[in-house]
Backbone as CSV, one residue per row, in Angstrom:
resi,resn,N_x,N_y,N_z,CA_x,CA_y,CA_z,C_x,C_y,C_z
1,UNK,-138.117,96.995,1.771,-138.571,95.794,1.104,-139.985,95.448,1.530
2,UNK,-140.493,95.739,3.067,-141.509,95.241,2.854,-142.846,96.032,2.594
3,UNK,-142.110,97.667,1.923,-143.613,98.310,0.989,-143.646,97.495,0.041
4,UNK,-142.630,96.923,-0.763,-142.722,96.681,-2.062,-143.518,94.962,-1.721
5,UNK,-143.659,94.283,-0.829,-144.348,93.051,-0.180,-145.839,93.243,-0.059
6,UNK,-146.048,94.205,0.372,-147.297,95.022,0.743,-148.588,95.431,-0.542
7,UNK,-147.260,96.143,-1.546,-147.538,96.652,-2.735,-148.433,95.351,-3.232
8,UNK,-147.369,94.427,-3.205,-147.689,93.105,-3.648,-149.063,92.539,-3.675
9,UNK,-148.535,92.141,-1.780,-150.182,91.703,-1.462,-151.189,92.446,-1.869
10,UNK,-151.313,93.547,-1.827,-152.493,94.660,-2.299,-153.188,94.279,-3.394
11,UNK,-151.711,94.275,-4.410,-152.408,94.084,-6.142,-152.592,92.579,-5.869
12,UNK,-151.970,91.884,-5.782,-152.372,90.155,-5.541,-153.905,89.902,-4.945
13,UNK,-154.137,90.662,-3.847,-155.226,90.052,-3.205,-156.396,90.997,-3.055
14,UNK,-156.227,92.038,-3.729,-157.547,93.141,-3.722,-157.968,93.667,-2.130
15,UNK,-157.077,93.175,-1.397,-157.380,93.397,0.007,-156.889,94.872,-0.072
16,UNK,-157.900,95.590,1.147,-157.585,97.187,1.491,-156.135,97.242,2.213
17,UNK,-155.969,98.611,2.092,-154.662,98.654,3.003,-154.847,98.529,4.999
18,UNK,-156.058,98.711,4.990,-156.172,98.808,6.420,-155.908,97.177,6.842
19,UNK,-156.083,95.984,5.803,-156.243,95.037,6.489,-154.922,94.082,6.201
20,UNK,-153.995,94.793,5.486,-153.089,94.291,5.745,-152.655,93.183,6.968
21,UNK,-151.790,92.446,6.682,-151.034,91.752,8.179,-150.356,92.882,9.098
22,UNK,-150.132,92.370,10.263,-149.352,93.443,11.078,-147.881,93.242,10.723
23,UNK,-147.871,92.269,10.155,-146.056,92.512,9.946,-145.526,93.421,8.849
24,UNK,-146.514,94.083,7.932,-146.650,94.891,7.395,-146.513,96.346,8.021
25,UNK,-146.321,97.164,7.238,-145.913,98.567,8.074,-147.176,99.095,8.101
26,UNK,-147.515,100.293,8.484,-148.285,101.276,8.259,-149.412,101.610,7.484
27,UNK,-150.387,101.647,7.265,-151.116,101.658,5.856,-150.905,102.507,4.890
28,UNK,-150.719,103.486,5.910,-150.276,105.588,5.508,-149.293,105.294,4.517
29,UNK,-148.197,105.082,5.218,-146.556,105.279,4.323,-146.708,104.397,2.855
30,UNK,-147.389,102.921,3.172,-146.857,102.066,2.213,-147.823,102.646,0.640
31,UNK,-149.180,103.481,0.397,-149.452,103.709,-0.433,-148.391,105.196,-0.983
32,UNK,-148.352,106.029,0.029,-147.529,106.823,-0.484,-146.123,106.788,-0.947
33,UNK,-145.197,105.942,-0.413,-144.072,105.280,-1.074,-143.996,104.598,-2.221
34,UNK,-145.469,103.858,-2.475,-145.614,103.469,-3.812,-145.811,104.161,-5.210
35,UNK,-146.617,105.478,-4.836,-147.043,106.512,-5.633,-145.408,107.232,-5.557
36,UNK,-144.649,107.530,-4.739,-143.104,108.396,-5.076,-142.541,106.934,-6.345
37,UNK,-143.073,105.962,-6.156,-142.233,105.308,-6.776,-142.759,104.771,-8.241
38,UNK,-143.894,104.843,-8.381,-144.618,105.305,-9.985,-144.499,106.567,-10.416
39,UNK,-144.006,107.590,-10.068,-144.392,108.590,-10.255,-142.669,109.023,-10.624
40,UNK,-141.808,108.232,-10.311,-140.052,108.606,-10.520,-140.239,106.996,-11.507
41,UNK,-140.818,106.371,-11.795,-141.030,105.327,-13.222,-139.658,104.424,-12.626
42,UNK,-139.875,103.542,-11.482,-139.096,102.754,-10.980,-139.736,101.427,-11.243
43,UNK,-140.969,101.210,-11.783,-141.296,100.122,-11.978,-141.036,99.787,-13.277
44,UNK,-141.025,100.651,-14.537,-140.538,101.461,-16.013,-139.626,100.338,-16.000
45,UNK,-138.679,101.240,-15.384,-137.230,100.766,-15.019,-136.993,99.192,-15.065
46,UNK,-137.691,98.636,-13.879,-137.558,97.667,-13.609,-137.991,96.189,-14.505
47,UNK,-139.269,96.888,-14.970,-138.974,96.077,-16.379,-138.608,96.015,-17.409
48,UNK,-137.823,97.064,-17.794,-136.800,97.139,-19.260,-135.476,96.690,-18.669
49,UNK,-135.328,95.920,-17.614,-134.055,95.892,-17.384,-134.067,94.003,-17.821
């Protein structure tokens, strides 16, 4: 849950991944978890539902 928080803040606030909060994970993982997850159309998904 909190890539998809992250994801968030990112697109919300144009902020880089490096400057994330620390309660945030990793910078590494959270763009690449996002890309497995555009890329398998889970966001698609999520809004035709």
């Amino acid at each position: 849950m909190l890539s998809v928080n992250a994801l968030v803040q990112v697109a919300r606030t144009g902020a880089q991944w490096t400057y994330l909060p620390n309660d945030f994970p990793p910078a590494e993982p959270v763009p690449q978890q996002g890309h497995r997850w555009f890329t398998a159309g889970c966001f698609e998904n999520a809004t035709d539902d």
